[in-house]
C-alpha positions in Angstrom: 103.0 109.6 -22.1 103.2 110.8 -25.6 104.1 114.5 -26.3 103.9 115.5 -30.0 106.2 118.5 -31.1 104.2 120.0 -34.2 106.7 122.5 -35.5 105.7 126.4 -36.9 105.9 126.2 -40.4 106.6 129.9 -41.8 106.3 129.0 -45.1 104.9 131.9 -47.4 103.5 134.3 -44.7 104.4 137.8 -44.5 105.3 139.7 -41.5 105.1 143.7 -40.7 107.3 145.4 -37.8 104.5 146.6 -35.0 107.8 148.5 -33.0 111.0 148.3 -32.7 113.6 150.3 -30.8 114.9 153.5 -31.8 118.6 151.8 -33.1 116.9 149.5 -35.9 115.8 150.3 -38.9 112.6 148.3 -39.8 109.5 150.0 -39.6 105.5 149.6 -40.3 106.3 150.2 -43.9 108.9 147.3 -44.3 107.8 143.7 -45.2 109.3 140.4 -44.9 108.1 137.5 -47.4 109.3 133.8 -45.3 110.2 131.0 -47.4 110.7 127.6 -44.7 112.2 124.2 -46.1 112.4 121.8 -43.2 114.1 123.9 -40.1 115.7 126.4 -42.3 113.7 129.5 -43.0 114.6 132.2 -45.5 113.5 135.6 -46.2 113.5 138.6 -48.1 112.7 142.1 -47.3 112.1 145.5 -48.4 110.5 148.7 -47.5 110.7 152.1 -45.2 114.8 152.6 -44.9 115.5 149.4 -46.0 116.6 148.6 -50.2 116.5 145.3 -49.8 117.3 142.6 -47.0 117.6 139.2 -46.7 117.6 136.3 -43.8 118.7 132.9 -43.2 117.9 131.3 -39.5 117.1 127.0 -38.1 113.8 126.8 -37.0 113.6 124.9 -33.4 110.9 122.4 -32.7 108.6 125.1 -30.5 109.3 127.5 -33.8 112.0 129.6 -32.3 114.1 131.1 -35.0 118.0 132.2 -34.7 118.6 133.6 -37.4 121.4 135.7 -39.3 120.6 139.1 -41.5 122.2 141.2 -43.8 120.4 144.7 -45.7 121.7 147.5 -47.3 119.9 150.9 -46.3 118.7 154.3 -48.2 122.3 155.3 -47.4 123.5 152.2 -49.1 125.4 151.1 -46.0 125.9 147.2 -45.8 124.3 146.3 -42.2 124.8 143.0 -40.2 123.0 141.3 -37.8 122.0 138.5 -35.9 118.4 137.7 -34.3 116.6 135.5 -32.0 113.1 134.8 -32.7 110.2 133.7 -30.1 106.4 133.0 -31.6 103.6 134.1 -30.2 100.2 132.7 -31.6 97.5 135.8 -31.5 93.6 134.6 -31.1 93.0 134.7 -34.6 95.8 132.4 -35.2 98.8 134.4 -37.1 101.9 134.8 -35.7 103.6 137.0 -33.3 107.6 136.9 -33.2 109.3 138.6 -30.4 112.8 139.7 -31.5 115.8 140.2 -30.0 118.4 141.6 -32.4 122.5 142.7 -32.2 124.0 144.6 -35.3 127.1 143.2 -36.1 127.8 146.2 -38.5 128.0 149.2 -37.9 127.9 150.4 -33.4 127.0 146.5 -32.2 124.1 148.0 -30.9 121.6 145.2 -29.9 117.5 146.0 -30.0 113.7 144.4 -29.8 111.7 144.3 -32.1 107.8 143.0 -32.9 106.7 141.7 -36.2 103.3 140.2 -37.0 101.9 138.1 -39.8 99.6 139.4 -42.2 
């Protein structure tokens, strides 16, 4: 038997928070623009009470994503965090990640979160 692993390639898609819990701090108005090179994926990201953010994470064969964050804020705080990624693939074929997320800044709170491509 033959099983063939075809790994999610995030390269150039763009995602949108559709919720999050009440501790983080994306929203509907913040985007994140993926760059992927092999298994390690890259982002940047901006928008709602985030300046500017950025990502690093590995990329597992079924497209699961740990991944390491850091953003500064409208308060201009520095905020850490780490996230673990799941895909989803929606009907129409984008992508659904289902977050789970731990500030290492700041209270260590920890969160979900659900961001689409679009």
């Amino acid at each position: 038997m033959l099983f063939l692993f075809i790994m999610i390639n995030y390269n150039n898609k763009t995602f949108k928070p559709v919720s999050n819990t009440e501790n983080g701090e994306t929203s509907a108005e913040t985007l994140f623009h993926y760059v992927q090179k092999g298994n390690i994926l890259t982002a940047s990201y901006s928008g709602g009470k985030i300046k500017s953010g950025h990502l690093i994470g590995l990329v597992d064969e079924n497209g699961k994503i740990n991944m390491r964050y850091h953003q500064v804020n409208h308060q201009d705080e520095l905020m850490t965090g780490i996230c673990s990624s799941v895909p989803e693939i929606l009907p129409n074929g984008k992508i659904r990640l289902h977050e789970t997320w731990q500030w290492t800044s700041g209270d260590r709170s920890a969160g979900t979160s659900v961001i689409e491509e679009i």
